[in-house]
C-alpha positions in Angstrom: 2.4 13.6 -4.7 3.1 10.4 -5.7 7.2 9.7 -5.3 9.3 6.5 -6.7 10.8 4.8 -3.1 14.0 5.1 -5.7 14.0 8.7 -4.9 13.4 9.1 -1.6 16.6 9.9 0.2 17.3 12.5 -2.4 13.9 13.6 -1.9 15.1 14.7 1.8 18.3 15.0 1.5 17.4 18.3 -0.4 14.6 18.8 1.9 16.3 18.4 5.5 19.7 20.1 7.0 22.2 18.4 5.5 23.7 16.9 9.1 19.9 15.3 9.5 20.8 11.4 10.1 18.6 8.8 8.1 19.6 5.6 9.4 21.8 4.7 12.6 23.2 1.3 13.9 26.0 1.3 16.6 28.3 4.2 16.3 27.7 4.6 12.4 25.0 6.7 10.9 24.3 7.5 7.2 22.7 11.4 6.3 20.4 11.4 3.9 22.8 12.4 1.4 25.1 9.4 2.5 22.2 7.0 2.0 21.5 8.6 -1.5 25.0 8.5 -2.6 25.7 5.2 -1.3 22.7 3.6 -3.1 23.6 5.0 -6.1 27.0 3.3 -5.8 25.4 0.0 -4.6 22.7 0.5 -7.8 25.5 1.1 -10.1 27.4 -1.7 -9.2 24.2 -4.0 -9.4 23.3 -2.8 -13.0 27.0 -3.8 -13.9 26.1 -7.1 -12.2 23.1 -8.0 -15.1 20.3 -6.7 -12.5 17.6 -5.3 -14.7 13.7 -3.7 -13.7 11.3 -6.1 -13.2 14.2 -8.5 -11.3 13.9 -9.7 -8.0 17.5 -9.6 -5.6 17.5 -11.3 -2.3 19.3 -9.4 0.8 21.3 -11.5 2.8 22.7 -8.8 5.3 22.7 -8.3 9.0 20.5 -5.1 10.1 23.1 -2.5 9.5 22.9 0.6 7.2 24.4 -1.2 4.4 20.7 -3.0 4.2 19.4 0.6 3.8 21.7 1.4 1.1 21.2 -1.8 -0.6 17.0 -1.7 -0.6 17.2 1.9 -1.8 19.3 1.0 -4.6 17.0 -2.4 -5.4 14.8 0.4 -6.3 16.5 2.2 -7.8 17.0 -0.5 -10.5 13.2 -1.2 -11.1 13.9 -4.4 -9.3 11.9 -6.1 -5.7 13.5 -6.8 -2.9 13.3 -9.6 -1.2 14.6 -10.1 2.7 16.2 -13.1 3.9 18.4 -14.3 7.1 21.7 -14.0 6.2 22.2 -17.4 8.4 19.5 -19.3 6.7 21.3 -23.0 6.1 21.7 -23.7 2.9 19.0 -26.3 2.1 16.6 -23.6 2.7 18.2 -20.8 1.1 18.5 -22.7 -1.5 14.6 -23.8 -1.8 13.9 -19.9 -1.7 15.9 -18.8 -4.4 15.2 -21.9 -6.6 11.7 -20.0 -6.6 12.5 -16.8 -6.5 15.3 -16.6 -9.4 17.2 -13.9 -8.0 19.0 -11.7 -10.8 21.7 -11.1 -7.7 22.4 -12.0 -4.2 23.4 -9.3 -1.6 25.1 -11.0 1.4 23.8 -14.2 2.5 26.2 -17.6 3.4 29.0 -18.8 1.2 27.4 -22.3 0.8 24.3 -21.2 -0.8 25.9 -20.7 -4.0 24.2 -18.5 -5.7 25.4 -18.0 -9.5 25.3 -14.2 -8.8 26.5 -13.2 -5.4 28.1 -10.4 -3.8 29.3 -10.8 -0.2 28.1 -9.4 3.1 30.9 -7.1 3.3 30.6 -6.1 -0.2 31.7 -2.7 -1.1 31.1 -1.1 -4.6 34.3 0.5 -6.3 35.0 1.6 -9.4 31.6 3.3 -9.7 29.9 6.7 -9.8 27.3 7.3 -7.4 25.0 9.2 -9.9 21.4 8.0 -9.9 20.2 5.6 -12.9 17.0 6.3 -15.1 14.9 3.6 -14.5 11.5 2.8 -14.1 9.1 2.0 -11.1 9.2 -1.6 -9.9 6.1 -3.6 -10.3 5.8 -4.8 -6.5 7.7 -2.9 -4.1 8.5 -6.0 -1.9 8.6 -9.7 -2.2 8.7 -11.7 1.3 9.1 -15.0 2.1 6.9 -17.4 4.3 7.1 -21.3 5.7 3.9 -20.8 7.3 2.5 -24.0 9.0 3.8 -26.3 6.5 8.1 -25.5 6.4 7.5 -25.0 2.5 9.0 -21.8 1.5 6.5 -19.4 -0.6 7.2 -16.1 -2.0 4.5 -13.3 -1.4 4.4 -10.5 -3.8 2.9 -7.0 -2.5 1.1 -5.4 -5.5 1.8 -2.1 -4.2 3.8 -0.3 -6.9 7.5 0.6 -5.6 6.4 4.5 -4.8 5.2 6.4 -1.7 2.4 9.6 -1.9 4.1 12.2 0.1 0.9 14.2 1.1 -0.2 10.7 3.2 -0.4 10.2 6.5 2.1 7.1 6.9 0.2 4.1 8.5 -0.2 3.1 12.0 -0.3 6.0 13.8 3.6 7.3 12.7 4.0 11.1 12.4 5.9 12.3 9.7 9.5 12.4 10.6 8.9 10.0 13.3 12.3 8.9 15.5 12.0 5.1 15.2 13.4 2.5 17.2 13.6 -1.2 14.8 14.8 -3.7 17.3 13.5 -7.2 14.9 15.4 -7.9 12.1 14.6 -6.7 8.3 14.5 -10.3 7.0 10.7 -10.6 8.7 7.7 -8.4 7.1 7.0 -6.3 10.1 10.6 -4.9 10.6 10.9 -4.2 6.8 7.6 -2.4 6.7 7.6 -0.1 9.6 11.4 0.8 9.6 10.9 1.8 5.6 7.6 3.3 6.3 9.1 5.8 8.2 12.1 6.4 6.1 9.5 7.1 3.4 7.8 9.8 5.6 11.1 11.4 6.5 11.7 10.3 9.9 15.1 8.4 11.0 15.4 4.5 11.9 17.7 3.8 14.5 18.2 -0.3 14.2 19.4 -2.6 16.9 21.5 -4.9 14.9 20.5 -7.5 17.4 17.7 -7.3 20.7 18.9 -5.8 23.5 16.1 -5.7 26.4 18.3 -3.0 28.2 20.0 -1.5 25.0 16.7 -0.6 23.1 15.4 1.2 26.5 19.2 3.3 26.1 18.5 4.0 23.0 15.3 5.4 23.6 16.4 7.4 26.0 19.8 8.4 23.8 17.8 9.6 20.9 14.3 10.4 22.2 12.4 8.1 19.9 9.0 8.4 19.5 7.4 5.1 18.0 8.8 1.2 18.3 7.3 -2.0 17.0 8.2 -4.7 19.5 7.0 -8.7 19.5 5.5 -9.7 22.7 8.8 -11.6 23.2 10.8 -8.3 23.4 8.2 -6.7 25.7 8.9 -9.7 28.2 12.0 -9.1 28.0 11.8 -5.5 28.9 9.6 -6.0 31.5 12.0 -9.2 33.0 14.8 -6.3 33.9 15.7 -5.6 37.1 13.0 -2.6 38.2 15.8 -0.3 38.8 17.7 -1.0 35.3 14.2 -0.1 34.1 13.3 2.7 35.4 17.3 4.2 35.1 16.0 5.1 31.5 13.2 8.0 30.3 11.5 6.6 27.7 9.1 9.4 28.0 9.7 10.1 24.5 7.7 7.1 23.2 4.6 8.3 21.7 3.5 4.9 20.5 4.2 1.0 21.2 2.7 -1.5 18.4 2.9 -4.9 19.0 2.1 -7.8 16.5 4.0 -11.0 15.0 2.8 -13.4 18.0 0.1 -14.1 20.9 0.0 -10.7 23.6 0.2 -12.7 27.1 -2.8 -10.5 28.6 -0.8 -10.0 32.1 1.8 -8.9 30.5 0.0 -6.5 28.2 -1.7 -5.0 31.6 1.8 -4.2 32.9 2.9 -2.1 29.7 -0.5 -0.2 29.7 0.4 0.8 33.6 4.1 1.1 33.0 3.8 3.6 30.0 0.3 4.4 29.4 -3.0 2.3 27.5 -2.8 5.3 24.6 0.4 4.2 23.6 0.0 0.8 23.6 -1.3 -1.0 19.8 -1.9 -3.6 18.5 -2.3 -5.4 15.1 -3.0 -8.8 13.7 -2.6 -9.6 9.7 -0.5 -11.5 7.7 2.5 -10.8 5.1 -0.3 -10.9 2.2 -2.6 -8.3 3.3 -6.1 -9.5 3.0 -6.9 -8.0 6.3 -6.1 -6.7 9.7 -7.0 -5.8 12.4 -5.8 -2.9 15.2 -6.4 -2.2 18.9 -5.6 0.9 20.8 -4.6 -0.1 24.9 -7.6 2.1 25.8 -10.3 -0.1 23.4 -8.7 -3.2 24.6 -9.3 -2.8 28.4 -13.0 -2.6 27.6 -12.5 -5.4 25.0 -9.7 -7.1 27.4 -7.9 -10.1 25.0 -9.1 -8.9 21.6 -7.2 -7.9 18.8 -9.2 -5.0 17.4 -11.9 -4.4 14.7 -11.1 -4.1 11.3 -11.5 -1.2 9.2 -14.2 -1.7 7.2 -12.2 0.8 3.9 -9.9 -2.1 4.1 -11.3 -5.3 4.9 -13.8 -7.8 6.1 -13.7 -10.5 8.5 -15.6 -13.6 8.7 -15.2 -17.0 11.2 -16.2 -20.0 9.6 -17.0 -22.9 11.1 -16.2 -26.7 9.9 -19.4 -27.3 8.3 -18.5 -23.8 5.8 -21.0 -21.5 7.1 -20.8 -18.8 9.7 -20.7 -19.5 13.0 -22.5 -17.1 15.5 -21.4 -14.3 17.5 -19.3 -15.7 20.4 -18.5 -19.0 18.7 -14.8 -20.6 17.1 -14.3 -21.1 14.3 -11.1 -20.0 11.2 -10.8 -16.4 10.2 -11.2 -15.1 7.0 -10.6 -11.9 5.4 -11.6 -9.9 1.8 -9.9 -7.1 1.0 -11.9 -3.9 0.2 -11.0 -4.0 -3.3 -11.9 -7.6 -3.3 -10.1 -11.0 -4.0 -6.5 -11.1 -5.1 -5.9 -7.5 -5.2 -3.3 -7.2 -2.7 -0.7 -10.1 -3.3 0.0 -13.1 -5.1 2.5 -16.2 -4.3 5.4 -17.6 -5.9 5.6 -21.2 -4.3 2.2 -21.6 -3.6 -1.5 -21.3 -3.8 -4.0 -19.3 -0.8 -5.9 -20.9 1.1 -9.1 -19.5 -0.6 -12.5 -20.5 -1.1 -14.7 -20.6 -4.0 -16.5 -17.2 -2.6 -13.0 -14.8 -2.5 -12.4 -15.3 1.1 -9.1 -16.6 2.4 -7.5 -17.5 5.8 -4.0 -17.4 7.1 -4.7 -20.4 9.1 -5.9 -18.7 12.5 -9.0 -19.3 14.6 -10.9 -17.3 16.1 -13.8 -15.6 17.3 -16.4 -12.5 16.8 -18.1 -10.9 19.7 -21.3 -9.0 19.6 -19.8 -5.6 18.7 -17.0 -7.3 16.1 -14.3 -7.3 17.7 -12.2 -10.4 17.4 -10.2 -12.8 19.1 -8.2 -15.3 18.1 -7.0 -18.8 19.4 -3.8 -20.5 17.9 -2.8 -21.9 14.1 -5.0 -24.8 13.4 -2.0 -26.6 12.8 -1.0 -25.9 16.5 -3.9 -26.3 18.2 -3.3 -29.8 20.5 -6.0 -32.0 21.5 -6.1 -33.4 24.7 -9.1 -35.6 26.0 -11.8 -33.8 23.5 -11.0 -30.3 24.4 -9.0 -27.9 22.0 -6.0 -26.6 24.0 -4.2 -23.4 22.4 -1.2 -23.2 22.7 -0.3 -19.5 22.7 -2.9 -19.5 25.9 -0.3 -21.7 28.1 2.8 -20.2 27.0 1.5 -16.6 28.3 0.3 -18.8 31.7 3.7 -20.3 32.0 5.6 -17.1 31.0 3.7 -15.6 33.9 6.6 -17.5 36.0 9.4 -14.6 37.1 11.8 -17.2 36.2 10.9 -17.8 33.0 11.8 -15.8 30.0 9.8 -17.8 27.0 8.1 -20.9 26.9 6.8 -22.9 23.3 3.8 -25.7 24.3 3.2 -28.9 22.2 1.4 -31.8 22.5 3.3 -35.3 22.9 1.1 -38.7 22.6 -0.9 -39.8 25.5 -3.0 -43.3 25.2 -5.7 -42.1 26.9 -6.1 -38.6 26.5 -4.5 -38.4 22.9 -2.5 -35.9 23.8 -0.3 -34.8 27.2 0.7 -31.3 27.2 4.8 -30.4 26.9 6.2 -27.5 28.1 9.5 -26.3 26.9 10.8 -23.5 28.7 13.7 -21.1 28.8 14.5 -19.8 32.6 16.6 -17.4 33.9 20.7 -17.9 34.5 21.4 -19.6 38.1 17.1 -20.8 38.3 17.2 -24.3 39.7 15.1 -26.5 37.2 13.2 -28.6 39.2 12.5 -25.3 41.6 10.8 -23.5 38.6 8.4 -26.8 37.6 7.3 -26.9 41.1 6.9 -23.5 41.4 4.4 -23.3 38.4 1.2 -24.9 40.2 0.3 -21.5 42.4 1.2 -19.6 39.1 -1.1 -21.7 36.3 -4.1 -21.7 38.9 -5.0 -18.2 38.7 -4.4 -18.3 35.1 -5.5 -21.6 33.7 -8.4 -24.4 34.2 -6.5 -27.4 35.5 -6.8 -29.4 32.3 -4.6 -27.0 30.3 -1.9 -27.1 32.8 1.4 -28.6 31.1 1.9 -32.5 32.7 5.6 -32.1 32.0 8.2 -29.5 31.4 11.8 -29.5 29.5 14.2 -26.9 30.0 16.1 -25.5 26.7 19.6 -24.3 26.6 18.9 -23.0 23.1 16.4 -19.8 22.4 13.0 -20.8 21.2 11.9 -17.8 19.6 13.9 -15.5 16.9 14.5 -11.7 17.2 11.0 -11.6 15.8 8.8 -13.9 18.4 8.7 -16.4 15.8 8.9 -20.4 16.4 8.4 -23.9 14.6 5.8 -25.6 17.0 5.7 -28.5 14.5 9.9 -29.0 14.0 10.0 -29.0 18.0 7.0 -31.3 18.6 8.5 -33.6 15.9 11.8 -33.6 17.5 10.6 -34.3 20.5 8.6 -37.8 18.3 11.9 -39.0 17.7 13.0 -38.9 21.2 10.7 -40.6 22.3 11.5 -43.2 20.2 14.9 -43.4 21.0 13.8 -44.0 24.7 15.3 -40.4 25.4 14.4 -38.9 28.5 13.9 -35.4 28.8 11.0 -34.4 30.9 10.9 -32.9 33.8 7.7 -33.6 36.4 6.8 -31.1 38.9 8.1 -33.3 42.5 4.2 -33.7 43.3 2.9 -35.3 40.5 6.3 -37.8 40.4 4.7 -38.9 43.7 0.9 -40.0 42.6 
């Protein structure tokens, strides 16, 4: 049965016991009923606000359940949502919505100015909370992307705003599935899965910000069975003291997806020991939906470093090489995907045009590879890719070396000039509380030998006092190379050399 995501939580609110939670955050929980009353509030208060079906109305919020409430009652209006970080600065919020054309904002900063706002703490009053007649929206989400080039785009999903109630839900979630959503709603992953499992019945119990040791409470707390981490949160996890680890059963886990960035393979091998290769996934797309790919933990220790096979009912893969044509089995070259039900059927963009060839097939920018049973692996953006003395160096491949180091919790590689070589590779590094600087560089040799040919080895490091990667594993490669342009050019020093090499 096909139902309207607009009448979902009264769906199972008539369905379920009537203390059955929906949505959690903190101490405060919403019931199915609470979520369906308090979207109706939020949709009434919208519909006074001039928000009619077929609008679009940008989130700003926080994860919390007032997200919840407001998505439901987006659909409830006919209108797409469309998730942003409530602390975007205002230059960029303001080159989103200038292409979006929100009918309202929910939450966001003060200084974006939107003509039609509503704050974060917004509460609807003076309003019923019966449900409005209104009819299906047209996309059910709309999210936004910088991709390689910082230029915001909007990407419309031309799913229909309703779920089929007899269907299994997608990646491997049971119905009524206990979900942990540790990554914040304003990236497509987060959004998806958390909704996905509303829509099938189950209960999302957010993490309004990462917590390494937090999310392992609260899957012992509330015995949840399925979790979308980014490889960022796993190494976080996994950087705990053994014995805050293991103080929590998270027996109760029945699967562990991973996507949104680069697996580090060491630190993929640890989860498979720690919790089991059945419950360890993978997947690699993008926001748009041309294709993807998924890995069980089992497939990928016969297939070690792969990202999975794609299902042929939903898409093909090709790797292209410079010239245009196919490159063999085994070789590089950029990724393309069709969707089963060929081009353009899955999104479109507001902002921008795909990256699509005169055949149908499109890339996200990745490279990548095919091996003889079609199972691929991939390499870095194009755009990140750094070349050093003729060879390709990918990025993503050193970070996991470097990450490798037990005093380092997340490193982001770039390439900085080099007169002879073209490029030098640059390290930049976040390291534990108290680790000595200068201890960690010179500690990294014995690490990137097992893991790396010499030549990929970083020639200098930089330690950050700021986090490189957001809640979802996501980083700029290009902002922080570019900054790091403009020191150089002010004569700014900033690297650090590991004591050896300062002495040859």
């Amino acid at each position: 049965m096909l139902l309207p995501l607009a009448d979902v939580p009264r769906w199972y609110a008539d369905r379920k016991p009537k203390d059955t939670v929906a949505v959690r955050h903190g101490d405060q929980s919403l019931t199915w009923e609470q979520l369906e009353r308090g979207a109706n509030r939020r949709a009434q208060a919208f519909a006074a606000r001039g928000v009619k079906a077929g609008d679009f109305v940008a989130i700003g919020l926080p994860n919390s359940n007032a997200f919840y409430e407001t998505s439901f009652a987006v659909w409830k209006l006919g209108a797409t949502p469309t998730s942003l970080s409530h602390r975007l600065p205002r230059g960029e919020a303001a080159a989103i919505l200038d292409i979006l054309k929100p009918s309202l904002v929910v939450g966001g900063e003060p200084d974006w100015n939107a003509p039609n706002a509503v704050p974060q703490d917004f509460v609807p009053e003076g309003v019923t909370d019966e449900p409005l007649d209104r009819p299906v929206a047209r996309y059910w989400k709309a999210m936004t992307s910088g991709g390689s080039t910082g230029r915001p785009k909007i990407i419309l999903d031309h799913q229909p705003a309703v779920t089929d109630t007899a269907a299994a839900p997608p990646l491997l979630m049971p119905f009524g599935a206990a979900l942990l959503n540790p990554g914040p709603l304003y990236h497509n992953a987060p959004f998806i899965v958390s909704h996905y499992a509303l829509f099938a019945g189950g209960s999302v119990t957010g993490q309004k910000k990462f917590d390494a040791e937090d999310a392992l409470r609260l899957i012992d707390a509330h015995k949840l069975e399925w979790v979308n981490f980014v490889p960022t949160m796993m190494h976080r996890i996994w950087n705990l003291p053994e014995d805050v680890r293991s103080r929590y059963d998270v027996s109760s886990l029945r699967i562990v997806f991973h996507m949104a960035a680069p697996m580090p393979a060491w630190l993929k091998e640890k989860w498979i020991a720690w919790i089991g290769a059945e419950k360890v996934y993978e997947l690699y797309g993008g926001t748009e939906r041309q294709g993807r790919t998924v890995i069980s933990g089992t497939e990928w220790l016969a297939h070690r470093g792969s990202v999975g096979r794609p299902d042929p009912a939903a898409c093909s893969v090709r790797i292209i090489g410079a010239d245009g044509d196919d490159v063999p089995a085994g070789e590089t070259g950029e990724v393309y995907f069709m969707p089963a039900d060929g081009v353009g059927t899955t999104y479109h963009y507001l902002g921008a045009a795909p990256k699509r060839r005169t055949d149908g097939w499109e890339s996200i920018g990745d490279i990548g590879r095919l091996d003889a049973d079609g199972y691929l692996y991939l390499g870095d953006r194009l755009t990140d890719m750094i070349l050093r003395g003729g060879a390709n160096i990918y990025p993503a491949e050193v970070e996991a070396a470097v990450m490798a180091h037990p005093d380092v919790h997340s490193a982001i590689v770039v390439g900085l000039p080099d007169p002879e070589l073209g490029n030098r590779i640059h390290a930049i590094v976040e390291i534990k509380s108290g680790a000595d600087p200068q201890a960690v560089v010179d500690g990294m040799s014995p690490v990137l030998t097992d893991l790396l040919s010499r030549n990929k080895h970083p020639e200098s490091y930089e330690v950050s006092t700021v986090t490189l990667r957001d809640d979802s594993g996501k980083t700029r490669r290009t902002l922080l190379r570019d900054e790091r342009l403009a020191w150089l050019e002010e004569g700014r020093d900033f690297r650090l050399r590991p004591t050896a090499a300062r002495h040859t």
